[in-house]
N, C-alpha and C positions, 0 to 999 in steps of 0.2 A: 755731544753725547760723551763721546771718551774715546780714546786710543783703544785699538784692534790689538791683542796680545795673540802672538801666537804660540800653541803649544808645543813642546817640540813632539815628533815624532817618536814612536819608540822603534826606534834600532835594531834590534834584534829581529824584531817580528819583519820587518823591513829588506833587512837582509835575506832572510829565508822565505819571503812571500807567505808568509802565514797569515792566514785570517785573522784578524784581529779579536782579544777576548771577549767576551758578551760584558756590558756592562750588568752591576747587582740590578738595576730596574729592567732590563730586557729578560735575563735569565728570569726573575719574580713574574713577572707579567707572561711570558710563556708557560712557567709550572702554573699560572693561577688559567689559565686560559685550557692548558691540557686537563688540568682537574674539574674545570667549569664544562668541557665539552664532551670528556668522561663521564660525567654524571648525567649528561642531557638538558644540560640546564642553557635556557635561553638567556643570553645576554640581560636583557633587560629586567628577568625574574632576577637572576642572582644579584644586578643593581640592585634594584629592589630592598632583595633581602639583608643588604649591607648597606644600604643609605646613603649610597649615593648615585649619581646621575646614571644611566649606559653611554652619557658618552665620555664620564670621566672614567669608569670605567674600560672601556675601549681603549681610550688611549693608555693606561694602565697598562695593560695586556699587549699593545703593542711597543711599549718600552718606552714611551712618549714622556710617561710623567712617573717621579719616584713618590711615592706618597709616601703620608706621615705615618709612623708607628700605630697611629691611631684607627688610620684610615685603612691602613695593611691588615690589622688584626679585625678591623670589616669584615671587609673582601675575603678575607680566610677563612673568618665564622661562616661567612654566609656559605660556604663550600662541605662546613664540618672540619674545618683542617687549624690548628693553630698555629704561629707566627713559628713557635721553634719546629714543629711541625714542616710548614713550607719553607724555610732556611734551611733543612736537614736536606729537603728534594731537591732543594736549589743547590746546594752547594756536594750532594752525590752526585749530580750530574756532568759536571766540569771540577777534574779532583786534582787539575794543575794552575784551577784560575784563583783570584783575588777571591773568590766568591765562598769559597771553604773558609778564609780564613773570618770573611765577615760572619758567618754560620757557627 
């Protein structure tokens, strides 16, 4: 297969016991999951309505899988929300992480 690389550590966070920061697919998939269960929407309906699977969505929402720009702006529509729209939620909510600056 291939040699195991490892990453290194970050240090900082390390040293002070800090949680480490959400990555950009966990934070999306959390704001797409608080907006899906805000509005009442079952799993499977808001699949549905964005075209893809409930369980790729699923794992979406739990941070599992980073989808394509293509597939995000789905998942978004299907909520009523657009892609600069949920980057804007995503990235006010953690206003010291990586995630502002991809926003």
């Amino acid at each position: 297969m291939g040699d195991v690389v490892r990453l290194p550590v970050r240090r900082e966070q390390q040293e002070t016991r800090e949680a480490p920061e959400p990555l950009w697919r966990e934070s999306v998939g959390r704001a797409l999951r608080d907006e899906r269960h805000g509005q009442g929407k079952r799993l499977v309906d808001a699949a549905e309505a964005a075209g893809v699977s409930p369980q790729y969505l699923s794992e979406v929402e739990r941070g599992l899988k980073d989808p394509s720009s293509e597939l995000l702006a789905a998942m978004a529509g299907a909520l009523g929300l657009s892609v600069g729209t949920l980057a804007t939620r995503v990235g006010s909510t953690a206003p010291h992480s990586p995630v502002c600056l991809a926003a």
